[in-house]
N, C-alpha and C positions, 0 to 999 in steps of 0.2 A: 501535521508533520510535513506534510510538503510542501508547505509553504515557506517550507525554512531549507528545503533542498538547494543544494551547490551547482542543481543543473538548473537553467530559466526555466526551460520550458517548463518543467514540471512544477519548480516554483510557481509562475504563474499561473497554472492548471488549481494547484492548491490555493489560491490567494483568489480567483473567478472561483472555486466550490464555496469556498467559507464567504464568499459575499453571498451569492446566491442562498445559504443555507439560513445567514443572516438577515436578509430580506425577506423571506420566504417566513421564517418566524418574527419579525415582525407584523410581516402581514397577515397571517393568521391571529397575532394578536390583536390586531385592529380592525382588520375586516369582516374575518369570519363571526366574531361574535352578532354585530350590527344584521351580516346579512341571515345567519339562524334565525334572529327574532323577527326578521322581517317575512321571511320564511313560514314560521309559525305562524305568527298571527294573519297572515296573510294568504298563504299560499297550502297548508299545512291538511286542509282538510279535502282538498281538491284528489280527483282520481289523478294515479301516476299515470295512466293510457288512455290512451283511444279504446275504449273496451267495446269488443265484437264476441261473437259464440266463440272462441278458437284464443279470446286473451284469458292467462289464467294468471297474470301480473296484478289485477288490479278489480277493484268491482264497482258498487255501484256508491253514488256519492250517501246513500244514508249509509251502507254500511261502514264507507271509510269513517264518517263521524261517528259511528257506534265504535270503531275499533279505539279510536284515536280516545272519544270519553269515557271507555272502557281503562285505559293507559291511566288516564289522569284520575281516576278515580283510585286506582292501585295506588301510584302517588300518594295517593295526599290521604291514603288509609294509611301505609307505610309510614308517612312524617308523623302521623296523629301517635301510631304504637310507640314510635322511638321518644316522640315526647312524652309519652305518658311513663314509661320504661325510665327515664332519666329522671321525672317528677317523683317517681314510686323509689329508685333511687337512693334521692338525695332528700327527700322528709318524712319515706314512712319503714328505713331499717329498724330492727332492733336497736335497743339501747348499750347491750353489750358488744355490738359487733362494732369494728374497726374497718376502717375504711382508708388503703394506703396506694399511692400510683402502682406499687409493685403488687396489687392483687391480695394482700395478706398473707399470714403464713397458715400452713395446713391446719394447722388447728381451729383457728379461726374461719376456714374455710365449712371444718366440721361442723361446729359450733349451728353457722348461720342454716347447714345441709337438716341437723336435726330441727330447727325452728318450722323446717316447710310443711304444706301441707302436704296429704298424699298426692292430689291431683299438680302440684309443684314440684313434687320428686319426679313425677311419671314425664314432665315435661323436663327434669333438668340436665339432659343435654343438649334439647333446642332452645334458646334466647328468645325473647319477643320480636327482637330486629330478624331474626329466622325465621320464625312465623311470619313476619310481615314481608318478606321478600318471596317466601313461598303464594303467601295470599295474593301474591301483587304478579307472579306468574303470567297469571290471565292478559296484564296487559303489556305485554313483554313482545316482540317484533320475532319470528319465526326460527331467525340464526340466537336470538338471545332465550329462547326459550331452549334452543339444542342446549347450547352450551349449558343453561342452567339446571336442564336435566340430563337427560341421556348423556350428555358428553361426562360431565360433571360423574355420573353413577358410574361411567365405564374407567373413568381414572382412580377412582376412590377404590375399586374393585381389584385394579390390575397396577398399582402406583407402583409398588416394588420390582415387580415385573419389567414394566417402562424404564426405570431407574436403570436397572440393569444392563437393560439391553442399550441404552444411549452410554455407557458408559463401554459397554464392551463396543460399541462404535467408534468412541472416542480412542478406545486406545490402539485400532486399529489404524484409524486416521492419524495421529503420533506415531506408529512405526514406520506408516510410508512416508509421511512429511517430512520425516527424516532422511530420504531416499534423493529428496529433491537435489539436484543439483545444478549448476552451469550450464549450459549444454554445448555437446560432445562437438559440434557439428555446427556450421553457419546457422542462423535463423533464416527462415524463408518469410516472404511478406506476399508470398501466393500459394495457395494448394496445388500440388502434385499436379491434378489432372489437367490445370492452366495451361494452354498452351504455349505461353511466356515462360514458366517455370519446364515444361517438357522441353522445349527449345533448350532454355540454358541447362539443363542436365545433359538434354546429348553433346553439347559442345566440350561441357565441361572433362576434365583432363584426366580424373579420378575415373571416367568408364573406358571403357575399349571401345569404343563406337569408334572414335578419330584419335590420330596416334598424336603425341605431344611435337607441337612445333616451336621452332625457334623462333618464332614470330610473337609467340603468346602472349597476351599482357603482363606486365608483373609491375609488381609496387617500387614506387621509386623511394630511395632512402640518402638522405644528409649527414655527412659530418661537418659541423659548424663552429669557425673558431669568431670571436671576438662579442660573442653574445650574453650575456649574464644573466639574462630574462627576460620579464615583460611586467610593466611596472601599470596595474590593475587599480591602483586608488581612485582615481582621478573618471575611472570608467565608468558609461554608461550602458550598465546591465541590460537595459530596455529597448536597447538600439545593437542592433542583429551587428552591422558596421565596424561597430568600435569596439575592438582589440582590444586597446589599452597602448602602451607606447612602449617602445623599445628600450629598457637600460642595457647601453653599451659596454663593454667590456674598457672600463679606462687603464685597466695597468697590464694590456697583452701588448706586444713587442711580436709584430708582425714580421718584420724586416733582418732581424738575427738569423745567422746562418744556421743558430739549432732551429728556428723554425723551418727554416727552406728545407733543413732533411727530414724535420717531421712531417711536411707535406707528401715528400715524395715517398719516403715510408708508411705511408698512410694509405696511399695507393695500392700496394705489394702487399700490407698485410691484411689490407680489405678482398684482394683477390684473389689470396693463398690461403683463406680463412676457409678450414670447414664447418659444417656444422655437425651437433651432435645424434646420432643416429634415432634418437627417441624427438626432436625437433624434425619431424616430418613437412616443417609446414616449408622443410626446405626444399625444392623439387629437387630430386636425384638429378642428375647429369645427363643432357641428351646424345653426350660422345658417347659410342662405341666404345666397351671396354673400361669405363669410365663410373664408377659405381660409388662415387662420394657424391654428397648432398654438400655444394659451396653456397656459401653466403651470397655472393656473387655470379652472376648470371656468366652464364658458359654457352660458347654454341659451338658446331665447329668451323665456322669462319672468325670464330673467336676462341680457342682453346683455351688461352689464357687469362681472360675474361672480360666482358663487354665494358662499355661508357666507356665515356672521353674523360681522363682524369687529366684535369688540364695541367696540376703542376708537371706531371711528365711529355705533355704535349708543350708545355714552354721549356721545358730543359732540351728537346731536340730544335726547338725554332732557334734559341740561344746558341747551338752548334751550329745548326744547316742554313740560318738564315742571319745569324747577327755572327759570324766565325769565335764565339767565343768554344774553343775547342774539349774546358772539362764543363761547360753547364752552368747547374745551379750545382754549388752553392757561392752565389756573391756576398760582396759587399753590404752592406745592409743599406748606402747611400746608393750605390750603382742598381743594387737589387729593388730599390721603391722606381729608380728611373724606370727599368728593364720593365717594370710589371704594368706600368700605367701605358708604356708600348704594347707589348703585349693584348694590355686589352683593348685598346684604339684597334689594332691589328686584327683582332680576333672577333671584334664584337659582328653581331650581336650575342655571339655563340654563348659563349662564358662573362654575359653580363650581369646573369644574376646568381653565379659564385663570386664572383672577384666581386663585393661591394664596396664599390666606390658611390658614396651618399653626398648629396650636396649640404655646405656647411651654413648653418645656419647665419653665421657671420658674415662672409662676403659672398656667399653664395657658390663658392668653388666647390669641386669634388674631394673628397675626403675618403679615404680607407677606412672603413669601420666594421667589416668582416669580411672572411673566407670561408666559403663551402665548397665540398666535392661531391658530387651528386653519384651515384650509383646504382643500375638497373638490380635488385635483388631477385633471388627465384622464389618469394612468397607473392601468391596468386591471392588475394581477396576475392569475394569475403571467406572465412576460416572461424572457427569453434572461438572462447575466449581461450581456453585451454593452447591448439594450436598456435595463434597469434602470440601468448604471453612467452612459449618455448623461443619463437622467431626474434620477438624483443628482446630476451635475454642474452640469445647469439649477439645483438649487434649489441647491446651492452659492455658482453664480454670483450668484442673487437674495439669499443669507446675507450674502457681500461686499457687497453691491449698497446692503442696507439697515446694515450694520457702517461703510459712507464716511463716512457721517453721524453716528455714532454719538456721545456724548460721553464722555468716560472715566468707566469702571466701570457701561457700559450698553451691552453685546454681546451679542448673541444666537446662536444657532444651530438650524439645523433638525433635524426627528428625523422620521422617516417608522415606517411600521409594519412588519411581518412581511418583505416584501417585499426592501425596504433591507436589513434584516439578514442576510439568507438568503446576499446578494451575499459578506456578507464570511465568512460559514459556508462557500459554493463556493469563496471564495481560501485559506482555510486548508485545506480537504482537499484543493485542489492543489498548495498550499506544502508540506504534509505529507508527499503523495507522490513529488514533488520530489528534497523531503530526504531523505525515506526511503529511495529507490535509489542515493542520492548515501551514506548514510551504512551502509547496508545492505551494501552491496557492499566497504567499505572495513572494515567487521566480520567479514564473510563473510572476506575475506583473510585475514584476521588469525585468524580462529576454524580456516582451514584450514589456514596453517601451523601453529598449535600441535597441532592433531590429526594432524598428516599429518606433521611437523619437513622438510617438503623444499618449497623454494621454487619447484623446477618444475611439482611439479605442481600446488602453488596458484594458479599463473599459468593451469594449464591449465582447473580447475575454474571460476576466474573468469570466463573466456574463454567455457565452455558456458554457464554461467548469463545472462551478457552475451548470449548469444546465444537461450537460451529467452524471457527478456524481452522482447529487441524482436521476437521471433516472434511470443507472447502479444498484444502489445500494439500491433505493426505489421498483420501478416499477421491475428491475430484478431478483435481490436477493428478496427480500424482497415477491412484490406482487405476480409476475409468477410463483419464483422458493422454492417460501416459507422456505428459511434458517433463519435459527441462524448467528449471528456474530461471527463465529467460526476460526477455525486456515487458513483455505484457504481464507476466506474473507479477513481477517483483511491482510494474506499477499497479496490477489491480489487487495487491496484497492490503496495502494501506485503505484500501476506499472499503474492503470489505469488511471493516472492524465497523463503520459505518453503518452498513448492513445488518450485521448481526449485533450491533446493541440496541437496534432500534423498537425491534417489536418483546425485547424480553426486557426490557424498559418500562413500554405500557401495562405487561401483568403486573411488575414488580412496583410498579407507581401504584396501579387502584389494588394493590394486596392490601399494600400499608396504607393508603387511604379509609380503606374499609373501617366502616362501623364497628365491625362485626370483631372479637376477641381470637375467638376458636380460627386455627389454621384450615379445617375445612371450608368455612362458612366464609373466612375471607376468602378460598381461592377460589369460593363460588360466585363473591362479586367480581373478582378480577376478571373471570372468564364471561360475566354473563353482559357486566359494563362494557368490556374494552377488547372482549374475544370481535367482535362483529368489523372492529377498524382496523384489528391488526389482520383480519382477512380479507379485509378491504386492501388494504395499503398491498399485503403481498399479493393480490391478483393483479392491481394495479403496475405494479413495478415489473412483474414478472412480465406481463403486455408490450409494456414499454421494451422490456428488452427482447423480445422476439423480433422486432424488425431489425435487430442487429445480425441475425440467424442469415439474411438476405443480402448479406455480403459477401464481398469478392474477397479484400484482403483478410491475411488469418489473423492480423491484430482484432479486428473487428467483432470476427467471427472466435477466438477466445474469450473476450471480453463479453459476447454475447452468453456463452458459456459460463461463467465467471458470476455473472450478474443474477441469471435465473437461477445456476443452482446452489447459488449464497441466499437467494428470498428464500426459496423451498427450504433449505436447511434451515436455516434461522426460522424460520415459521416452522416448522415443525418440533425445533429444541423449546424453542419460547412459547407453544401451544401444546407439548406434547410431554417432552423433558421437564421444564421450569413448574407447571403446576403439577407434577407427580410429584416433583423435589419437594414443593412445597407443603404438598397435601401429608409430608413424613417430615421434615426439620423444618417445616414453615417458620417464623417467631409466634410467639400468641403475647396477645392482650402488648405489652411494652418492652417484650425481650426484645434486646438488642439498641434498644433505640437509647441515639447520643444524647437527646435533653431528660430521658430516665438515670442513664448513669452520671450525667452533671451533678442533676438534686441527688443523687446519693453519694457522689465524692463530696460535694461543698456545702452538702447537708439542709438544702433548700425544701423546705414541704411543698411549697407551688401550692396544688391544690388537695393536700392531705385533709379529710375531715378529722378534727378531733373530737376524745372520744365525750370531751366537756361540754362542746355542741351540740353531740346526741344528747347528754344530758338533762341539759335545758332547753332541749326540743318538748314541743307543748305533746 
């Protein structure tokens, strides 16, 4: 999903992961298998150390060959049961019993139950493929031997228990998750105790440390006539440079007398504008006695309000300096002369309000917009909350001076870094958003067709649903007490990544499993593929501890973020998912899409009939 973001960067963040992710499985399929077997045959019986008194990794080379033909022996006792189990079967049932993909019906089930012997009753809740996985114990690797007992007996013991308690987790992490929001307050990209960050809090204008000056920085803000947009087709997204090109405003009328008064009205209603008292981001007034918040910067060498608005600095030069005695408003022929003097006159000052652009034709200057620039009392950086109040203000004053306007002479405002940033912070939460809205509904979809059984993608969905809002409730939220800021909303996406990955692997060797009974699969699941999903999350969580050793707090979030989405997701996917399992598991073919195929369109596949027992010899 971010590869399809409207911001680059992130787009191409998305578009460098899914290569990487696609290369990487590539080459697992190509490499890793070659170098296993070279591995084994080669390397496989060799001690892992340098073995001394004090190594307790590794021993001596006959024992690793006794451990390793110990393994292979379980093997291939285990293939020998299952083929025999599969031979016994399919040629020496009873001649009354049926035999259907869906397991038969209870009766039949009965039926084959009275036929057994005693010593087959006493065995018939363990399978042969159970015995032979038990039998084959022995050569099983130290973590697979946990998992396939102890771990295995304390889930079977406490499944409901577990259930419970990850669910009552969950829905704690959904009430905070709910809690997240924007944040109130600028993002910092340093920690408190940073001497860079300690420096600009003292200076900054919200403490009493230092009294607010007229000198302060503030944001500069545009109203801009003759502009209709920016015409993006033709752009080259990949090049930091290119903009895109200017569409000019073809049917504004500069030079009309209603524009010249909407100039200089523009002026007056920009610096008699106040702002609304819950718009804090507007600095209160530094006059004495003086208690409105204006849109426009005030000092008191300036009571009336700061910047050079040039249409009124050319209505006095037109008096004081050209004797024209009422000003502006001219002629519209005398008023194009007056302005191209003006800015000859005045430049370099107000060259880049008064746009005169060279003409592509003969090369001459050309009028093709007007701005009035004006120093605002909003300080950056500010909350998204704060900044949106402040844009609104100057929206309102956009309308304010657009009532007046006369046709094909509208303007609009444009601020700087600040303004933008606001709509960068709504797209990386619209992103986010989307992203677990359309992630989750891929994720489905990607786990049916890897898994063909609809219950247990119900099930997977369900954990993942539940790592998330733990992540993002309980982590962000409750421990780490953030906002839903610029690192959240991007490390929101990547951790669906996270948490599908190792509750994927149980859910892959469940239904792989030989085995019918929902126990006994979730005893292969844990005893095959428990060992690399503990692998993978030691591995990952590693990796992201050197992120802990950072300066800025992007970083060191993200370091946050990463380890305790592995922890959670390892712990739902080894802890949560086979308890679920070990109580609504599927057994034997429930659920699965190519079982209800053959029973919608009525395909036997591989149904024995009962004519074939028949004339079975």
């Amino acid at each position: 999903m971010t590869a399809t973001s409207e911001l680059i960067n992130i787009q191409a963040f998305g578009i460098v992961a899914g290569m990487n992710i696609f290369f990487l499985y590539v080459l697992n399929l190509l490499l890793m298998p070659p170098s296993i077997i070279i591995w084994a045959r080669n390397f496989a019986y060799l001690p892992f150390c340098v073995c001394s008194s004090a190594c307790l990794c590794c021993g001596s080379r006959e024992a690793v060959l006794a451990r390793h033909q110990a393994k292979r022996e379980a093997m291939g006792a285990r293939a020998a049961s299952l083929a025999e189990e599969d031979a016994n079967s399919a040629h020496q049932a009873p001649k009354d019993q049926k035999f259907d993909p869906e397991g038969g019906t209870s009766d039949e089930r009965s039926n084959i139950r009275a036929k057994r012997s005693p010593e087959a009753e006493a065995l018939s809740g363990v399978s042969a493929r159970s015995l032979a996985v038990r039998a084959s114990a022995d050569g099983l690797e130290r973590v697979e031997k946990f998992f396939n007992g102890q771990y295995m007996h304390f889930l079977t013991k406490a499944k409901f228990l577990v259930v419970l308690a990850f669910l009552a987790l969950a829905a704690v992490g959904a009430y905070y998750a709910t809690l997240l929001a924007p944040p109130t307050d600028s993002e910092g990209f340093l920690p408190d105790r940073h001497m860079i960050a300690r420096f600009t809090s003292l200076l900054s204008s919200s403490n009493n440390y230092w009294a607010a000056s007229d000198q302060d920085t503030t944001e500069e803000v545009m109203l801009v006539w003759g502009i209709s947009g920016m015409d993006v087709s033709d752009k080259d997204k990949w090049d930091p440079d290119d903009f895109g090109s200017i569409v000019w405003d073809a049917d504004w009328q500069p030079f009309a007398k209603s524009a010249q008064l909407q100039l200089l009205s523009a002026c007056e209603k920009a610096r008699s504008h106040t702002c609304a008292p819950d718009a804090i981001g507007c600095e209160p007034s530094p006059i004495p006695g003086d208690g409105n918040r204006w849109l426009v910067r005030r000092t008191p060498e300036s009571p009336d309000g700061e910047g050079d608005c040039w249409p009124i600095d050319m209505h006095e030069w037109l008096m004081n300096d050209k004797g024209i005695s009422e000003g502006l408003p001219l002629e519209p022929d005398e008023f194009e002369a007056k302005l191209k003097e003006f800015y000859d006159a005045t430049s370099p000052k107000y060259t880049s309000q008064i746009g005169y652009v060279e003409n592509d034709e003969d090369g001459g200057l050309e009028l093709r917009y007007l701005a009035i620039r004006f120093p605002s009392t909003f300080s950056a950086p500010q909350s998204d909350a704060i900044t949106k109040a402040v844009m609104a203000e100057w929206k309102e004053l956009e309308d304010d001076v657009n009532a007046d306007a006369s046709d094909g002479f509208e303007c609009f405002y444009t601020g700087s870094f600040a303004f933008v940033w606001v709509f960068t912070q709504e797209s990386l939460v619209s992103n986010a958003v989307m992203g677990l809205a359309f992630v989750f509904a891929i994720a489905f979809v990607v786990i049916n067709l890897a898994t063909l059984n609809f219950v247990i993608s119900v099930l997977c969905t369900g954990t993942i649903a539940g790592i998330v809002v733990t992540v993002l409730g309980v982590g962000a939220e409750g421990i780490s007490g953030w906002d839903f800021g610029m690192a959240e909303s991007i490390a929101t996406v990547i951790l669906i990544g996270f948490s599908m990955d190792y509750c994927l692997h149980i859910a892959g060797a469940y239904i792989e499993s030989e085995e019918s009974c929902r126990v006994e699969r979730t005893r292969d699941a844990l005893t095959h593929l428990g060992v690399s999903v503990v692998a993978g999350a030691v591995t990952t969580i590693l990796s992201g501890l050197f992120l802990w050793g950072t300066v800025m707090l992007f970083f060191q979030k993200f370091a946050f973020l990463i380890t305790f989405t592995v922890a959670v997701s390892f712990l739902w996917s080894m802890v949560f998912l086979p308890s679920l399992l070990l109580i609504v598991g599927p057994q034997d073919d429930f659920g699965s899409w190519p079982a209800l195929f053959r029973r919608l369109f009525g395909c036997v596949g591989n149904r024995v009939q009962p004519e074939r027992l028949d004339s079975a010899p």
